[in-house]
SERO-4910 file (N, C-alpha, C, O; in steps of 0.05 Angstrom, whole numbers):
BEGIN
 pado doro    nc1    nc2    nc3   cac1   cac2   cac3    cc1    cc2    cc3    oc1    oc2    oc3
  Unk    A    170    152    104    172    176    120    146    192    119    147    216    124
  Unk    A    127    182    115     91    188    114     84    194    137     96    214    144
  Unk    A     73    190    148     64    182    167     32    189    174     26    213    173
  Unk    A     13    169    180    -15    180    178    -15    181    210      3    175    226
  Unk    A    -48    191    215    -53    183    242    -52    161    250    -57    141    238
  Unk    A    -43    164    280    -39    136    293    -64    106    286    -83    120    294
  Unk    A    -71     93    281    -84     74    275    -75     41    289    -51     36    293
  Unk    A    -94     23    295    -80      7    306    -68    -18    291    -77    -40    287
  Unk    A    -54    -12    287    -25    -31    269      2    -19    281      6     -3    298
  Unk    A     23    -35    263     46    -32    271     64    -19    256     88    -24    255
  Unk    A     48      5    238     72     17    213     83     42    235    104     52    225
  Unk    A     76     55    262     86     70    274    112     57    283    134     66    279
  Unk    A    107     36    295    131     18    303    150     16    284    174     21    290
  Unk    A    144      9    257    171      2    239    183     30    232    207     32    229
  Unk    A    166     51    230    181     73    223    194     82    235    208    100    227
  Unk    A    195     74    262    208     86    287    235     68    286    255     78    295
  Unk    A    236     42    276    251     20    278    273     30    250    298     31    247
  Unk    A    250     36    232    276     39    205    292     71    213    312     79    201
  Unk    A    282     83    228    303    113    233    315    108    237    334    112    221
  Unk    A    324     91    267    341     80    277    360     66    266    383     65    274
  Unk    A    354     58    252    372     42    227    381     59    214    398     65    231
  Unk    A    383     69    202    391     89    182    407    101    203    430    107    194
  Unk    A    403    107    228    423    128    249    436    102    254    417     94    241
  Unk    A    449     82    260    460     68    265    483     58    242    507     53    244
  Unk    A    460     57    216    483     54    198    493     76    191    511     71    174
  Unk    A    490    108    197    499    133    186    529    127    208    551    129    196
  Unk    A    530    120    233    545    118    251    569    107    249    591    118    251
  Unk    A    566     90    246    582     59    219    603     85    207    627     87    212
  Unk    A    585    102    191    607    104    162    611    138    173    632    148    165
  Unk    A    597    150    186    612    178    197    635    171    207    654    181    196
  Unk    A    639    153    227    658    145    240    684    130    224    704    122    236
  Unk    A    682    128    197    704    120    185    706     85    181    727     72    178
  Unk    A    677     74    183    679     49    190    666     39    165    660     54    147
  Unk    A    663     14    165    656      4    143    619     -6    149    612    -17    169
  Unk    A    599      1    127    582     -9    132    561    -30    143    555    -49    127
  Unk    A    551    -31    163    535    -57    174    530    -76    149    553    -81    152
  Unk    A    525    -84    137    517   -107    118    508   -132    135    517   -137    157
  Unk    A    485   -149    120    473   -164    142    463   -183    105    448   -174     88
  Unk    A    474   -199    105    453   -218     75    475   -207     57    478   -220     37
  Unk    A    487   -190     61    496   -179     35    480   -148     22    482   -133      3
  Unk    A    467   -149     42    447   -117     36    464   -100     53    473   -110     74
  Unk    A    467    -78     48    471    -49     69    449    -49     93    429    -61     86
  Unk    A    446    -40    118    438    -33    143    419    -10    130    394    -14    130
  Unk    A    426      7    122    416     40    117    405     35     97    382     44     97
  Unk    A    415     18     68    396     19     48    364      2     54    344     11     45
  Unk    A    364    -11     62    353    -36     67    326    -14     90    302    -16     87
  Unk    A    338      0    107    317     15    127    298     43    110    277     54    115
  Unk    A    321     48     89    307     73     69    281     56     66    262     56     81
  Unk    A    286     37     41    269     21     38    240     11     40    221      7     24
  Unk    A    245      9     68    228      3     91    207     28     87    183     26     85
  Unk    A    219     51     87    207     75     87    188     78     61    166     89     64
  Unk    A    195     69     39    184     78     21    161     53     11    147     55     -8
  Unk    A    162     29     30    145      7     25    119     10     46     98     -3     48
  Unk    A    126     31     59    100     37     78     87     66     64     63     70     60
  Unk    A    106     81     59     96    106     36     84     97     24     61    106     28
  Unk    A     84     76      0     75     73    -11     45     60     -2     26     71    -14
  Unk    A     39     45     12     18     29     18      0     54     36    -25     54     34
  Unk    A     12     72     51     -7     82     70    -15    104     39    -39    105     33
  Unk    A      5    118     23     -7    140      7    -27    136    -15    -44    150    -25
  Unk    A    -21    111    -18    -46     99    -35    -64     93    -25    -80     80    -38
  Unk    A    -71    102      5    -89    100     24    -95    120     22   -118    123     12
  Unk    A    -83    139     29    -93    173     27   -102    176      7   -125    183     11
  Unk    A    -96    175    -21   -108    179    -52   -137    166    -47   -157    179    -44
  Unk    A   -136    147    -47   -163    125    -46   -190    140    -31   -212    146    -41
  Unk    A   -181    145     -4   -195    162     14   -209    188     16   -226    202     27
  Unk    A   -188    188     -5   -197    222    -20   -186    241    -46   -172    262    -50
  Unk    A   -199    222    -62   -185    234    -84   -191    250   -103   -202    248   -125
  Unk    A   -177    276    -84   -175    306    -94   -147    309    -94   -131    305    -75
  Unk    A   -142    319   -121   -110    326   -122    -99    346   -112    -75    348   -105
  Unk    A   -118    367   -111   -110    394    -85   -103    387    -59    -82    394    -49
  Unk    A   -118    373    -49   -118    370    -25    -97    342    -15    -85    339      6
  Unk    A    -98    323    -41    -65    298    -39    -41    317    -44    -22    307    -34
  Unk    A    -33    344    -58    -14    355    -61     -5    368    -23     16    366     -9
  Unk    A    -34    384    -16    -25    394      6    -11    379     29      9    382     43
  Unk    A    -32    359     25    -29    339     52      2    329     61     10    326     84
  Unk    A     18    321     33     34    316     25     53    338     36     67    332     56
  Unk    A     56    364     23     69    382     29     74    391     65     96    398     76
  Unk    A     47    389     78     41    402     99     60    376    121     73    381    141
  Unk    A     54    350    109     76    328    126    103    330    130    113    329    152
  Unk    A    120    333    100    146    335     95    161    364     96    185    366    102
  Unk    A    147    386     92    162    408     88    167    427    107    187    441    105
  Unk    A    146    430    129    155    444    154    176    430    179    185    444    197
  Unk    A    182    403    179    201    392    185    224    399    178    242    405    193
  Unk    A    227    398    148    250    396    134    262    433    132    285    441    131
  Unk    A    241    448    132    247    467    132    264    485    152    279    504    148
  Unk    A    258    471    175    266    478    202    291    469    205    311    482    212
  Unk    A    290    439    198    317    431    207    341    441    188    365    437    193
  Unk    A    331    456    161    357    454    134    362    488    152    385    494    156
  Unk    A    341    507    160    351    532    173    377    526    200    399    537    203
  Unk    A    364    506    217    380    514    243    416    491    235    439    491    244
  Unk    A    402    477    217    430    467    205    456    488    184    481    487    187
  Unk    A    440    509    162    452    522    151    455    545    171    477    555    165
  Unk    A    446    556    189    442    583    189    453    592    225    458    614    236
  Unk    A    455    558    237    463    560    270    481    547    275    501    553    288
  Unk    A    473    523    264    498    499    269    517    501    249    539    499    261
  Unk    A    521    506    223    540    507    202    569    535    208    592    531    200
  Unk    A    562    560    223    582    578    228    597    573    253    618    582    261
  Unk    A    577    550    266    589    550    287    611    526    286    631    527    301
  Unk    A    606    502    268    628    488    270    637    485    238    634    464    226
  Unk    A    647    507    225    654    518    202    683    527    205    685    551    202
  Unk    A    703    516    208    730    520    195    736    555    181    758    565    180
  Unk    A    715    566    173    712    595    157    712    604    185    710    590    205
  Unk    A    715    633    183    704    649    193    675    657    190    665    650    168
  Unk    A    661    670    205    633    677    196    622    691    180    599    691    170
  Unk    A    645    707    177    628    732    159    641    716    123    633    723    101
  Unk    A    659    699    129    669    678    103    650    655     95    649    645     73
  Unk    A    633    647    119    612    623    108    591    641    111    573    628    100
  Unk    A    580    660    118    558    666     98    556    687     73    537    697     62
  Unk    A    590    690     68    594    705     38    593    681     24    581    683      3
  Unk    A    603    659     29    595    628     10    577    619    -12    562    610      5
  Unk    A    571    616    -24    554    612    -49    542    587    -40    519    580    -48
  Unk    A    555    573    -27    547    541    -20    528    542      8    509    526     13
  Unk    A    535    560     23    512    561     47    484    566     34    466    550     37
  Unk    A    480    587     19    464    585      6    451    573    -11    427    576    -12
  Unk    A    463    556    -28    453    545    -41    444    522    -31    427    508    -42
  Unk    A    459    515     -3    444    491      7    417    483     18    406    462     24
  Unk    A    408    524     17    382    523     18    364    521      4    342    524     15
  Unk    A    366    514    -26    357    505    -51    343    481    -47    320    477    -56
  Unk    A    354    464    -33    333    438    -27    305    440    -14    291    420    -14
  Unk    A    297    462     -5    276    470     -3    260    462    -17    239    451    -10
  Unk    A    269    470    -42    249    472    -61    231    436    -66    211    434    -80
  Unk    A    240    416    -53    240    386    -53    241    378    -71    223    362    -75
  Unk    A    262    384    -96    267    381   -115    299    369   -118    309    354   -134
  Unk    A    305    379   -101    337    376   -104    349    367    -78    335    366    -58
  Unk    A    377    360    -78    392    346    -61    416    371    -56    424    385    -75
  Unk    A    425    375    -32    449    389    -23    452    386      6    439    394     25
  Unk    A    477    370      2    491    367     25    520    378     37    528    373     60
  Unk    A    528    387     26    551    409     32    540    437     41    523    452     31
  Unk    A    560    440     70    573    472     78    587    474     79    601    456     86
  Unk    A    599    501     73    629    503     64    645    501     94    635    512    114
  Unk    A    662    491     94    682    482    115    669    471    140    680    473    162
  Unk    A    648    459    138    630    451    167    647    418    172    656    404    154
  Unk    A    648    414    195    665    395    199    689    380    184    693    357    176
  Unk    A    704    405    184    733    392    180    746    377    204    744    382    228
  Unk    A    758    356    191    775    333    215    757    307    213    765    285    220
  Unk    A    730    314    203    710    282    201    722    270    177    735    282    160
  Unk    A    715    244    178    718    226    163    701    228    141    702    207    127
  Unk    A    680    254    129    665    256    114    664    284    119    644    291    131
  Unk    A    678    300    114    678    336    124    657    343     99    650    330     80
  Unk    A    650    372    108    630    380    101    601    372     85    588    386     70
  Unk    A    599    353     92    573    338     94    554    343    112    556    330    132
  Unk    A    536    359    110    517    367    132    500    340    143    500    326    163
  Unk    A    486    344    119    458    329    121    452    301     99    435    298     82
  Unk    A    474    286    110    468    263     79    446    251     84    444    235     65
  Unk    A    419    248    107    404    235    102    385    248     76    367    235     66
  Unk    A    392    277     65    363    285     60    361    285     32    352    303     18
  Unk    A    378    250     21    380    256    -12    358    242    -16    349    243    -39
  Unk    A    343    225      5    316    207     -7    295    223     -7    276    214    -19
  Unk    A    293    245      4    269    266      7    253    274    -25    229    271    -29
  Unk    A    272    285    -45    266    293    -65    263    266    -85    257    269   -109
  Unk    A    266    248    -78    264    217    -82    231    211    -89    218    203   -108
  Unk    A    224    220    -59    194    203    -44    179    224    -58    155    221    -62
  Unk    A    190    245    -64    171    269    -77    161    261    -98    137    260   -103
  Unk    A    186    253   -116    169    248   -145    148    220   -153    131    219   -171
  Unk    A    155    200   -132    147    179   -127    110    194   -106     90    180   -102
  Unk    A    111    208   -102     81    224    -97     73    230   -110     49    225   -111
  Unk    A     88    251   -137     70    264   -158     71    250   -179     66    262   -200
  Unk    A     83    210   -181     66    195   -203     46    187   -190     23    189   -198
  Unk    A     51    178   -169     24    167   -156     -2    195   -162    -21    192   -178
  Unk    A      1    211   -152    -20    234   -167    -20    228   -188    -40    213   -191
  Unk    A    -10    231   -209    -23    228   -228    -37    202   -243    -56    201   -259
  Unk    A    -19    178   -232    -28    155   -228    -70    159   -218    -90    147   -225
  Unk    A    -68    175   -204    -97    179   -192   -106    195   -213   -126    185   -224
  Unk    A   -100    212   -220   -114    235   -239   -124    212   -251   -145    201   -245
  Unk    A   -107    203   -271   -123    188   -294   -135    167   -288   -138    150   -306
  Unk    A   -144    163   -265   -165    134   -257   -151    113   -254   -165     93   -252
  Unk    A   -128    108   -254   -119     85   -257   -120     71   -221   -107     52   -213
  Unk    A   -134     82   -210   -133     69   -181   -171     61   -175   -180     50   -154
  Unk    A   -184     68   -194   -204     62   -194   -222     43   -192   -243     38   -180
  Unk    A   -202     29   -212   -207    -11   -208   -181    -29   -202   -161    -32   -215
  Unk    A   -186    -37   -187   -174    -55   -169   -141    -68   -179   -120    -68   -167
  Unk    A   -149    -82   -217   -122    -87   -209    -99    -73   -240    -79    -81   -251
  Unk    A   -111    -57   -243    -94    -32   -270    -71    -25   -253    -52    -22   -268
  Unk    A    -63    -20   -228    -40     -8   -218    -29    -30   -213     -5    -28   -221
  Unk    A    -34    -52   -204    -16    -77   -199     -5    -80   -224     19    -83   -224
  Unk    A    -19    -80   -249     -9    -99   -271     17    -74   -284     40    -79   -291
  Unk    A      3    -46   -283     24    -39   -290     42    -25   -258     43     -1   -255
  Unk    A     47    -33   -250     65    -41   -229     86    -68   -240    110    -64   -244
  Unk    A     81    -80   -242     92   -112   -253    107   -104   -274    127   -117   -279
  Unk    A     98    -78   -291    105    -84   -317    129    -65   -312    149    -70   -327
  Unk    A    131    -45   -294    142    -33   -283    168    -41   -277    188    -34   -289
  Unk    A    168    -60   -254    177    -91   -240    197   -101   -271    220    -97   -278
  Unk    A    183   -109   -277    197   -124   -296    226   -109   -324    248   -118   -331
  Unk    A    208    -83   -331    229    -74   -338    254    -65   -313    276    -65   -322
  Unk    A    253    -62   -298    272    -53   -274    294    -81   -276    318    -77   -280
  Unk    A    285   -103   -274    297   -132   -261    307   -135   -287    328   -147   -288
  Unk    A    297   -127   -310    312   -153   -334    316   -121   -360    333   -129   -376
  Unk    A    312   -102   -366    314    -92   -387    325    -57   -371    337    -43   -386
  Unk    A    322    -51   -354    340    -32   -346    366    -37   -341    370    -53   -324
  Unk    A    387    -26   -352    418    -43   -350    435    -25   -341    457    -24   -352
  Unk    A    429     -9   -320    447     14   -308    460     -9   -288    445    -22   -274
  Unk    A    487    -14   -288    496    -19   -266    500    -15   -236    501      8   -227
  Unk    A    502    -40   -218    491    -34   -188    504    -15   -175    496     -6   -154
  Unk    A    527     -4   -187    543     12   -174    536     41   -184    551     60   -184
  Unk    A    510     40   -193    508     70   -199    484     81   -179    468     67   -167
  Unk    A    485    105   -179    465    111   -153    440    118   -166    421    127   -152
  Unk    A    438    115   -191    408    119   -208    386     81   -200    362     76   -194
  Unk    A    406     69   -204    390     45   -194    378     43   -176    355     35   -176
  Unk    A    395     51   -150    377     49   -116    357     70   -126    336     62   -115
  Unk    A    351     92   -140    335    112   -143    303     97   -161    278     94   -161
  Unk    A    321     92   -171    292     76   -184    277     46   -172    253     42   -175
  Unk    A    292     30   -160    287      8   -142    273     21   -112    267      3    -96
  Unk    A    270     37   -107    261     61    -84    236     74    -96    223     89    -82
  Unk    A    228     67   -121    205     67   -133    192     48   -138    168     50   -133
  Unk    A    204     23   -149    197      1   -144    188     -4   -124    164     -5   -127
  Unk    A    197     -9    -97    187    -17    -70    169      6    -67    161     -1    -44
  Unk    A    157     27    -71    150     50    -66    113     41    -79     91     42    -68
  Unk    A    125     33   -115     99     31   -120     98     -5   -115     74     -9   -119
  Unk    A    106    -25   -110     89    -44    -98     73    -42    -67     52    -51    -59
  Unk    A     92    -27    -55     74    -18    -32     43    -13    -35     28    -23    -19
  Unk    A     33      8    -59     15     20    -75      5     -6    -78     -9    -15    -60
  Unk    A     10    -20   -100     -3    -44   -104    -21    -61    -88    -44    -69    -89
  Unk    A      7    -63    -67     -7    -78    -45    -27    -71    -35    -43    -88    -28
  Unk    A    -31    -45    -32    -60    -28    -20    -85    -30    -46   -108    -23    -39
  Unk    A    -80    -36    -70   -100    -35    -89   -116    -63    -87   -138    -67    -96
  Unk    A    -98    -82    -71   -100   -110    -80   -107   -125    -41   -106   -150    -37
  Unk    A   -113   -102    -17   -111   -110     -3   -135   -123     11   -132   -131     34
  Unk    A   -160   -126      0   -190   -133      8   -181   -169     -8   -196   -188     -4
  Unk    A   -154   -172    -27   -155   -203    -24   -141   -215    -10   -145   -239     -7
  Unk    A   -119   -204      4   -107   -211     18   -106   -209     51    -98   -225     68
  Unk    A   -116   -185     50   -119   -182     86   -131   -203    103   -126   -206    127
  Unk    A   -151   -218     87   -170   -233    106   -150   -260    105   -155   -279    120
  Unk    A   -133   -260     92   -110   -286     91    -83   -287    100    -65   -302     94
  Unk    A    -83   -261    122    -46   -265    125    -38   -284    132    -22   -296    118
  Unk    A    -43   -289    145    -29   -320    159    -18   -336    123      3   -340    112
  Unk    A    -41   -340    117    -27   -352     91    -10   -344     74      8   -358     64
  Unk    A    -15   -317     67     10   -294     55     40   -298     65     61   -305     56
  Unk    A     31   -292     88     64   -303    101     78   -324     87     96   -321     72
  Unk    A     65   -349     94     71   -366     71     84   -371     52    106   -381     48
  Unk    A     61   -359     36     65   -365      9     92   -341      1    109   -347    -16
  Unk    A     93   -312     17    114   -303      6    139   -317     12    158   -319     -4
  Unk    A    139   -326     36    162   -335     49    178   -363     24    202   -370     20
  Unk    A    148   -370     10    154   -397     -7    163   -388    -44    175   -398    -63
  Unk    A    153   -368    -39    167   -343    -63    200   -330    -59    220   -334    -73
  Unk    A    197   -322    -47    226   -307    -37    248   -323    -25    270   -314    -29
  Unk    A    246   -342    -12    262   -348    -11    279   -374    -33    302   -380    -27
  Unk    A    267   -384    -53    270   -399    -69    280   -377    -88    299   -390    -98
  Unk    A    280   -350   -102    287   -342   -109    325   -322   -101    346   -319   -115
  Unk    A    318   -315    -80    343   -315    -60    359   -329    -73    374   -321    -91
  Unk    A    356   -360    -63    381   -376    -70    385   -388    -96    404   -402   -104
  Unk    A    359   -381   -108    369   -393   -136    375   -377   -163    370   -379   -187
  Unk    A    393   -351   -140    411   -331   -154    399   -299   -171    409   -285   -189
  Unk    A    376   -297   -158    356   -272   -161    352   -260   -144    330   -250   -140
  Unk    A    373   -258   -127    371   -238    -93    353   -213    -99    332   -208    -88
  Unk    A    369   -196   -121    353   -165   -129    318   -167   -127    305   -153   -111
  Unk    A    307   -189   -146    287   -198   -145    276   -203   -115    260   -190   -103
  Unk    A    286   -221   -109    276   -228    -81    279   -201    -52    263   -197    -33
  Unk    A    296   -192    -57    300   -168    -31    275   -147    -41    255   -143    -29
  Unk    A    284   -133    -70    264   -113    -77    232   -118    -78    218   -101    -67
  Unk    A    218   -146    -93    198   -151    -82    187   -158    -52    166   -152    -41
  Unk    A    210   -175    -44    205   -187    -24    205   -167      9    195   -181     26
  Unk    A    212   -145     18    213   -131     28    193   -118     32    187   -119     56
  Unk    A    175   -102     17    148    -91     13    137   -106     19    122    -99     38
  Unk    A    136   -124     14    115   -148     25    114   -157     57     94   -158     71
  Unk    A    141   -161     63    135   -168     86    137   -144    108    128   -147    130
  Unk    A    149   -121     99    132    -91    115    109    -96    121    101   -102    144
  Unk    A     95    -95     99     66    -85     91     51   -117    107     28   -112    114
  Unk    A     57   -136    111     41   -154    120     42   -154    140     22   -163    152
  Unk    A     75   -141    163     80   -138    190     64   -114    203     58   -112    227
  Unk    A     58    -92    180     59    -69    185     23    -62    187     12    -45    200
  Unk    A     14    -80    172    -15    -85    177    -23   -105    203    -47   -106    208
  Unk    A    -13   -115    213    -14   -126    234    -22   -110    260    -28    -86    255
  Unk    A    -24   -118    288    -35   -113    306    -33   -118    334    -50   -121    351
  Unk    A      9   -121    339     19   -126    365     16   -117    387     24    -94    390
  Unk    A      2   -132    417     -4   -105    434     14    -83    439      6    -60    440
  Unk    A     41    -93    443     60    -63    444     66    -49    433     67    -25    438
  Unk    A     75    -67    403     81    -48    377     67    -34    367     77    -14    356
  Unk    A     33    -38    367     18    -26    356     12     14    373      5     34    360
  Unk    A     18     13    399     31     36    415     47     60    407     46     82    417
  Unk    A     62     49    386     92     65    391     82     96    377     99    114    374
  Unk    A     61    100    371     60    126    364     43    139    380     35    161    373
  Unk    A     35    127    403     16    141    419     27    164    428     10    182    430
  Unk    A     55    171    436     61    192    436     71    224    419     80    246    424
  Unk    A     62    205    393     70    219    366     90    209    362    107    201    377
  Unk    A     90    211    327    116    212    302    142    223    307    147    246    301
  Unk    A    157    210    317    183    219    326    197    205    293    211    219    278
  Unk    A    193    191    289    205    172    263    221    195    229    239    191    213
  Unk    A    201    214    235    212    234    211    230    254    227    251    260    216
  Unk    A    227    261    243    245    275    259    271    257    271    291    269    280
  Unk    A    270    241    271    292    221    279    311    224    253    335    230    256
  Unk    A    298    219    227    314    210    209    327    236    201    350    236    193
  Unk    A    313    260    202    325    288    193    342    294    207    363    300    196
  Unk    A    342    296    238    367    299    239    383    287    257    400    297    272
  Unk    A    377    263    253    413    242    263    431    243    242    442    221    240
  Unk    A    438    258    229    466    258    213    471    280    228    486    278    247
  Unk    A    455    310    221    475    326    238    489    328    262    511    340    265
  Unk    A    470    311    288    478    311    303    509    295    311    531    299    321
  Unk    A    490    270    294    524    253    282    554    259    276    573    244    281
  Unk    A    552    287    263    566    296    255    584    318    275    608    323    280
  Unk    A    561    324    280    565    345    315    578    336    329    598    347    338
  Unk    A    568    310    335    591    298    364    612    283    358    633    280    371
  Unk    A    608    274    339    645    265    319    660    286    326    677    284    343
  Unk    A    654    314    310    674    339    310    677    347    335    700    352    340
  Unk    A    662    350    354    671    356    379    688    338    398    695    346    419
  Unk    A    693    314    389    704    293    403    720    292    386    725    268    390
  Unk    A    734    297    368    761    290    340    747    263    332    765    254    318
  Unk    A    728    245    330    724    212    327    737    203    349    751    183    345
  Unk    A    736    212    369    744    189    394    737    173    409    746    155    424
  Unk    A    716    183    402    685    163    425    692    143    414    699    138    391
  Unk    A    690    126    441    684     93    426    658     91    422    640     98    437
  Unk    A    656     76    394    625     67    389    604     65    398    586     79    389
  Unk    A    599     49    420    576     44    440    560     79    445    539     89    438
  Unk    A    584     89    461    582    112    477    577    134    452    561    152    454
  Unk    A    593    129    428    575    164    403    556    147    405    542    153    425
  Unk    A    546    125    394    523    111    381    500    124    406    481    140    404
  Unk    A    511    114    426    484    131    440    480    156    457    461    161    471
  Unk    A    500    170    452    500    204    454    487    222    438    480    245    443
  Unk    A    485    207    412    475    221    378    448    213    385    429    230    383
  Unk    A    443    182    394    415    174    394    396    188    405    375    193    395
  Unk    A    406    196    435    393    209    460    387    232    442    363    234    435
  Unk    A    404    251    435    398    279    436    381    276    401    365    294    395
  Unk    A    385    259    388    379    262    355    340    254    366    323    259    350
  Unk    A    331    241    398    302    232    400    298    258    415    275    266    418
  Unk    A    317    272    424    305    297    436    295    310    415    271    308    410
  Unk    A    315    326    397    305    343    373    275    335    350    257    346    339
  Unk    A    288    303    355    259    295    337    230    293    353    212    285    338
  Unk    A    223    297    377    204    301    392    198    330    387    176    336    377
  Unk    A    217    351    396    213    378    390    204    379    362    180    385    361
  Unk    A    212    376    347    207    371    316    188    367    314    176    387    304
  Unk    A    172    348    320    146    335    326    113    353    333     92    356    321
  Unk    A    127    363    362    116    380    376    104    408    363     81    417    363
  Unk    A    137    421    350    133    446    344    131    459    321    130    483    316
  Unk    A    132    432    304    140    441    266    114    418    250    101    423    230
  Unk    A    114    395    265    101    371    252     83    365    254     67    358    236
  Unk    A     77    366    286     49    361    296     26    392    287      3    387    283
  Unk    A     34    414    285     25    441    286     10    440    254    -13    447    254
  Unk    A     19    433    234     30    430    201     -1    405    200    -20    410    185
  Unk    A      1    385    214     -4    361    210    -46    370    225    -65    354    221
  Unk    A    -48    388    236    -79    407    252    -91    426    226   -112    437    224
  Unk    A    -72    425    211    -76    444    184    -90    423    163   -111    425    151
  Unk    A    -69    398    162    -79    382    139   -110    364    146   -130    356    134
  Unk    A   -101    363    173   -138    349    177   -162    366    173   -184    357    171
  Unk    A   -154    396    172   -172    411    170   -182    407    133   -206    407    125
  Unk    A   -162    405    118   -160    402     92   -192    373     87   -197    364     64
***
C-alpha cells in the first residue's frame, strides 16, 4: 500500500490488481458467503500480501535513497495518513449516523463512534460503529479493511531502525538476518494457524523479504529470466512435498517482486493516471457495506460486485486527487 512515483515497471499494476482482490474477496464474505480460496490460500489474504511484498521492496528503496530518518518517518506518514484520515472522518462522522440503527443524537453520545477515531493514531485497529448496518451479515463493521494499516506501520519503523543502525549498508546483513527471521517464523514460532497473531507476523515476513530482495537486487536483476526458474524449481518442490507455509510465504515475494520489476507495455501504464490502489483498498468495505444495507443483501452477486466496484474507483480517484496526491507535492519537497 506504498506507493512511489510512477516508474516504468509493473508494481502500479499489481497494486491496482491486489485492491481489487481484497474488494472481491471482502464481497464473498459481506455478503454472507464463504471465502474465494484458490490452492487452499484465502483470495484477500493472499492480495494483503501482495501489498506488503512490494512495501517492502519499494521502502527499502526509499531508505537506501535517502537515508535520513526524519525525512523516511515523514514520507511515510505524508503517504498513509491523509488518506486514511479522510476516509475514517466521512465514514465515522457522515456515513455512520446515517445508516446507524441509533438515533443521532444516540450515536454520537456513543463512546464507540469515538473511539473509532483512535485509529488515527496508526497504532491501533477499530472497526465498529455503534449500530451502523444492522440486517448485514457482519453488522457494525465499518471498515474491516483497515486492520493491516497499523500492521505495515510497525513493519516501517523496524525497517527504520533496521537503517539507523547500518544494517542496510552492506549488501547482505539484512538478508541473513531476514533468513534468520524466516526461520524462526517456519519451525520455532508455535502459535497456531488459526490465530490472527500468525498472519501478523508472516505479513512481516513477506514484508521484510521484499526488503531483502531489494538489498540483494544488483545480483539478481541482470538474471530474471533465470530467477524465474530457479524459484519456480524451489517452490514448487516444496509445495508438494508438504511445506506449503514455506513455499506460499517465501514464494510470493518473490514472484511479486520479479513480476513487479518487470516492464509490460500496458501494465507498466496503469499508474499514469495516478494511485487509485490505496484509495481502492480504504474504502471498498464501506461502500460494500453501503450497498448490502441498502439493498437488505439482495443484489445478486455479479450486479453488488460491480456497483461497490464502480463507485469504491470513483471515491478512490477523488481520494487520490484531493487527500493523496496534495500530501504526496509535500513529501517530494521533503
Amino acid at each position: 500500500m506504498q506507493p512511489e512515483p510512477h516508474k516504468d515497471n509493473n508494481f502500479d499494476f499489481l497494486r491496482i490488481v491486489a485492491a481489487l482482490g481484497v474488494l472481491v474477496s471482502h464481497q464473498f464474505a459481506l455478503t454472507g458467503r464463504p471465502e474465494l480460496v484458490m490452492l487452499g490460500v484465502g483470495l484477500g489474504g493472499t492480495c494483503v500480501l501482495i501489498f506488503f511484498a512490494i512495501s517492502g521492496y519499494l521502502i527499502a528503496g526509499s531508505w537506501s535513497h535517502d537515508p535520513n530518518a526524519w525525512r523516511f518517518a515523514a514520507r511515510r506518514l505524508l503517504r498513509v495518513w491523509p488518506g486514511l484520515v479522510v476516509v475514517c472522518l466521512l465514514v465515522a462522522l457522515v456515513l455512520g449516523p446515517l445508516v446507524s440503527e441509533l438515533g443521532v443524537a444516540a450515536y454520537f453520545a456513543s463512546p464507540k463512534t469515538w473511539d473509532y477515531l483512535t485509529q488515527l493514531n496508526l497504532w491501533t485497529f477499530k472497526a465498529q460503529l455503534p449500530g451502523v448496518f444492522s440486517g448485514n451479515p457482519i453488522p457494525e463493521s465499518a471498515n474491516g479493511s483497515l486492520w493491516t494499516i497499523p500492521i505495515e506501520i510497525k513493519c516501517y519503523l523496524a525497517l527504520l531502525v533496521v537503517g539507523v543502525l547500518g544494517l542496510m549498508r552492506r549488501t547482505f546483513i539484512l538478508p541473513v538476518a531476514f533468513l534468520a527471521f524466516a526461520f524462526w517464523f517456519f519451525f520455532l514460532f508455535k502459535t497456531g494457524y488459526d490465530q490472527p497473531i500468525r498472519m501478523h507476523v508472516q505479513m512481516a515476513v513477506v514484508f521484510f523479504c521484499g526488503a531483502a530482495l531489494y538489498q540483494l537486487r544488483s545480483l539478481w536483476l541482470p538474471h530474471r529470466a533465470k530467477i524465474w526458474l530457479a524459484a519456480l524449481a524451489i517452490i514448487l518442490p516444496l509445495w508438494m512435498g508438504g511445506f506449503p507455509e514455506i513455499a506460499y510465504t517465501l514464494g510470493l515475494p518473490v514472484v511479486v517482486v520479479l513480476f513487479g520489476t518487470g516492464s509490460l507495455p500496458i501494465l507498466r501504464r496503469a499508474g499514469r493516471y495516478g494511485d487509485v490502489s490505496y484509495g481502492l483498498y480504504i474504502y471498498a468495505y464501506p461502500v460494500q457495506q453501503t450497498v448490502i444495507w441498502l439493498s437488505d443483501n439482495r443484489l445478486p452477486f455479479a450486479l453488488g460486485l460491480v456497483m461497490t466496484t464502480f463507485v469504491t474507483l470513483v471515491l478512490a480517484w477523488l481520494s487520490w486527487k484531493w487527500a493523496e496526491q496534495p500530501a504526496l507535492r509535500l513529501k517530494n519537497r521533503l
